[in-house]
N, C-alpha and C positions, 0 to 999 in steps of 0.2 A: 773263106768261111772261118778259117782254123785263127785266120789274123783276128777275126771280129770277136770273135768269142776269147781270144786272147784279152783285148783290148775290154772287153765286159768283166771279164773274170779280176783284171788288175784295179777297176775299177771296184766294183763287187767288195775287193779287200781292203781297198783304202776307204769304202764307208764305213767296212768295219774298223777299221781299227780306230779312224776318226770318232766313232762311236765309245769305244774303252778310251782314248785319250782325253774325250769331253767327262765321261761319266768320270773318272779317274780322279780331274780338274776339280770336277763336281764334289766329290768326296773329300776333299781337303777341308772343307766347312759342316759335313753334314755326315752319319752313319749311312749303311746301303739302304737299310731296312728303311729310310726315311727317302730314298731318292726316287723321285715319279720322272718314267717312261718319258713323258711328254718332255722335260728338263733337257734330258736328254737329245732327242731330237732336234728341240730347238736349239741347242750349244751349236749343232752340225748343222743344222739347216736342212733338215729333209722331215718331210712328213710321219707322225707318229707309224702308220703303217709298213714303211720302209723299216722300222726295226725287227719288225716280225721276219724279214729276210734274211737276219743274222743271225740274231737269238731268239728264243722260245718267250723269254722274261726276263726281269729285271735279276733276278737271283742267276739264270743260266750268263747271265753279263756278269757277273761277278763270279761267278765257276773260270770264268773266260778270263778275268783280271787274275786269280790267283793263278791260274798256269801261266800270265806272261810275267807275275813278280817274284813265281819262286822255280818255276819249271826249267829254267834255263840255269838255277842256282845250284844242280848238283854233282858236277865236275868241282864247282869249287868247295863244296861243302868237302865233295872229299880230299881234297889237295888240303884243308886243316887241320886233318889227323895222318896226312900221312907219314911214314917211318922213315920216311926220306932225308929227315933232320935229326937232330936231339930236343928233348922237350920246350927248351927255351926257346929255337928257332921256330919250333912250331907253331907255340904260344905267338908268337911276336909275326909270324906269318899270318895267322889267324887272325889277330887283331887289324892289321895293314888290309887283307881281305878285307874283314865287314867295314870296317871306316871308309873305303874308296865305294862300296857296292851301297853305302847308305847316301854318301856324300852326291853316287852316279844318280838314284832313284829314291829319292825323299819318299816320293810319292806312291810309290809302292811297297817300300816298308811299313808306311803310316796306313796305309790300306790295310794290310796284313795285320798289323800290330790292335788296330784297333775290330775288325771282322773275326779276329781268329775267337775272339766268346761274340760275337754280336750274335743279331738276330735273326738272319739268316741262314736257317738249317742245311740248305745244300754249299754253300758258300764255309761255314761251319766246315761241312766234310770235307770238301775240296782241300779246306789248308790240313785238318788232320791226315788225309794223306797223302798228301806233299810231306809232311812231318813224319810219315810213316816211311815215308821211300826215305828220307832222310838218313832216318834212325839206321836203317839196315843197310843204307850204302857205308853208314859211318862204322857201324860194326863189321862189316867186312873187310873194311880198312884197317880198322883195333884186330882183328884177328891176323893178322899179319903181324904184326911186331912181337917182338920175341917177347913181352914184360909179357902179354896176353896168354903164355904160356900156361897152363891147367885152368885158364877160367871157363866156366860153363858156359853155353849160348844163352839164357838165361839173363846171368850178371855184365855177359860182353854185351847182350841190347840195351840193359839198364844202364850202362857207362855212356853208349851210344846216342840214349834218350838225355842221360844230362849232359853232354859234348851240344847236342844240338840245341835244347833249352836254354843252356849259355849263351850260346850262338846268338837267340833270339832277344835276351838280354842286353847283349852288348850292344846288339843291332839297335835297340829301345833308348839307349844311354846314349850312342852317337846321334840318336835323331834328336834327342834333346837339346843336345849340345852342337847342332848342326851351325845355328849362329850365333854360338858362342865363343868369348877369346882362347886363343892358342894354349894360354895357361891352363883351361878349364877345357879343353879338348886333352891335356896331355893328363889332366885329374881321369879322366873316362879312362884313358888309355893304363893306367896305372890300376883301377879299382879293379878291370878287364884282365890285365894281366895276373892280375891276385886271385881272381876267383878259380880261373882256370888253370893258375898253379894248385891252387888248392886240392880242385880234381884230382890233380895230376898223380899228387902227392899221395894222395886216397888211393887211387890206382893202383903204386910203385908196392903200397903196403897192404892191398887188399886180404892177401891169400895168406897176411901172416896168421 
């Protein structure tokens, strides 16, 4: 019995996720707000009904796309600020991060990049906080480094919020530039590394 239900259960998860991988596909030509149930299905091949066994709706599917494209992203979000380096290795860590993680998942950037204002309100939430666990993973990382010294919690999440806004930018430049030449990959890489010196720099001199 424990075998069969085994064998249901693995089954069970590969429609879901056959399900986020079609909608996913789906999404590369069209917003969520625009994509119908039935598309869906038929991408998989299984009757409209059978979606009701995974998700609630078309939005709880898109709750479900934002934690597989940014849920798994917060070990490395914090490995970008961490004090493990000097600014420039960080910098330059950071950017090798998102360039490899847009280059891995076009498709979920692009998801993100374009849902984080759309029109759907839960979907909407879902990535504010993912941006939210973000911010606070990233400011407990900044409160460790000695420059972080007398900053208030206050201004250390505000640092934290534009560390991870960056983030999101860079992410936005790489996807643009995803098939574009080398030269015009390493232009991205350079404007990236500028903006987040900049920060940095803002940082070093806040508390003058």
């Amino acid at each position: 019995m424990s075998h069969t239900l085994g064998i249901r259960q693995a089954q069970k998860q590969k429609t879901r996720q056959a399900l986020l991988d079609a909608a996913l596909a789906l999404l590369e030509e069209q917003s969520l707000s625009s994509l119908g149930l039935r598309e869906v299905t038929r991408a998989v091949g299984v009757a409209p009904t059978a979606f009701y066994r995974h998700f609630r709706s078309i939005a709880d599917l898109g709750a479900a796309l934002v934690e597989e494209a940014l849920g798994s992203l917060h070990p490395m979000i914090r490995t970008t600020v961490s004090a493990a380096d000097d600014h420039a290795q960080r910098i330059k860590r950071a950017i090798e991060l998102i360039a490899g993680h847009v280059d891995a998942y076009p498709a979920h950037v692009r998801f993100i990049a374009r849902e984080r204002h759309g029109g759907v309100q839960p979907v909407r939430e879902a990535i504010r906080e993912q941006l939210a666990r973000f911010g606070q993973e990233v400011k407990d990382e900044l409160a460790k480094d000695p420059v972080s010294a007398g900053w208030s919690e206050d201004d250390l999440l505000m640092l934290a919020n534009l560390y991870v806004d960056q983030m999101l930018i860079t992410a936005s430049l790489f996807l643009e530039a995803l098939e574009a030449s080398p030269v015009e990959r390493e232009r991205v890489c350079q404007v990236a590394e500028h903006q987040l010196r900049l920060i940095s720099i803002g940082r070093e001199h806040w508390l003058d």
